[in-house]
C-alpha positions in Angstrom: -136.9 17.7 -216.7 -140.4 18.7 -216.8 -141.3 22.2 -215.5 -143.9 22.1 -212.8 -147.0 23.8 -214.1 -148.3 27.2 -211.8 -151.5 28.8 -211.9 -152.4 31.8 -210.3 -156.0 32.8 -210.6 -156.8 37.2 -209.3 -159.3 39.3 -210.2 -156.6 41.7 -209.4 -154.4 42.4 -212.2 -151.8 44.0 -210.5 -151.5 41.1 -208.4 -151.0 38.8 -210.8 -147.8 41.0 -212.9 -146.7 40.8 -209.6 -146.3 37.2 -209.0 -145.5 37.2 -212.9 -142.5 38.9 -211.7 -141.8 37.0 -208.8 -141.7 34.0 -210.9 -140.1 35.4 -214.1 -137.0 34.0 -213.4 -138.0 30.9 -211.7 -138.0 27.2 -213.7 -142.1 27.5 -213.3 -144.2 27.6 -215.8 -146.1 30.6 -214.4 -150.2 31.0 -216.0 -152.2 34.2 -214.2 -156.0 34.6 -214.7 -158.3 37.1 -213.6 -161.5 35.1 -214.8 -162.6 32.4 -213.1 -164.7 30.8 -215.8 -161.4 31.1 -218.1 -159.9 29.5 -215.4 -162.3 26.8 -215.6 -161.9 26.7 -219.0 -158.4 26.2 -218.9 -158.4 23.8 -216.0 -160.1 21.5 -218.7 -157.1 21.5 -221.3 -154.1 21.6 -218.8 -153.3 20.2 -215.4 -151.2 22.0 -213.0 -148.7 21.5 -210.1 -150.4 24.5 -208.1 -153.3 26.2 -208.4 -153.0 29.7 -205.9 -156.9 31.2 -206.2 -158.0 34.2 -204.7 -160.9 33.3 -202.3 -163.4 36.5 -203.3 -163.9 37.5 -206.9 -166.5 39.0 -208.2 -168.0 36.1 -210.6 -167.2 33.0 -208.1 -165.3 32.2 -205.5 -161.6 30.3 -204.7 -163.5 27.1 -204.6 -162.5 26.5 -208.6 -159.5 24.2 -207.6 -161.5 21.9 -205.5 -164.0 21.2 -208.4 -160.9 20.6 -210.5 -159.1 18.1 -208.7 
């Protein structure tokens, strides 16, 4: 069975070891970024099942799923 693909995107790093956490144990295949042009990047390469995106960062703003859909 294929794992369903998560990506959590923070410009909070201590936000995003703790959803690492929360999901270290799960059947996820958990990705955290705190850039959202590596984000964008990525989004390229690599489709995902959810993308969770902070809405205020300092270089752009939670808007990076929409444009990757």
């Amino acid at each position: 069975m294929k794992k369903h693909k998560l990506l959590f995107l923070d410009d909070e790093d201590n936000v995003l070891r703790s959803l690492e956490r929360l999901f270290q144990d799960s059947d996820y295949e958990v990705y955290t970024i705190n850039n959202g042009k590596e984000a964008i990047k990525l989004l390229d390469k690599q489709k995902f099942s959810l993308i969770v995106s902070d809405y205020r960062m300092p270089e752009m703003d939670g808007e990076i799923g929409r444009a990757s859909c």
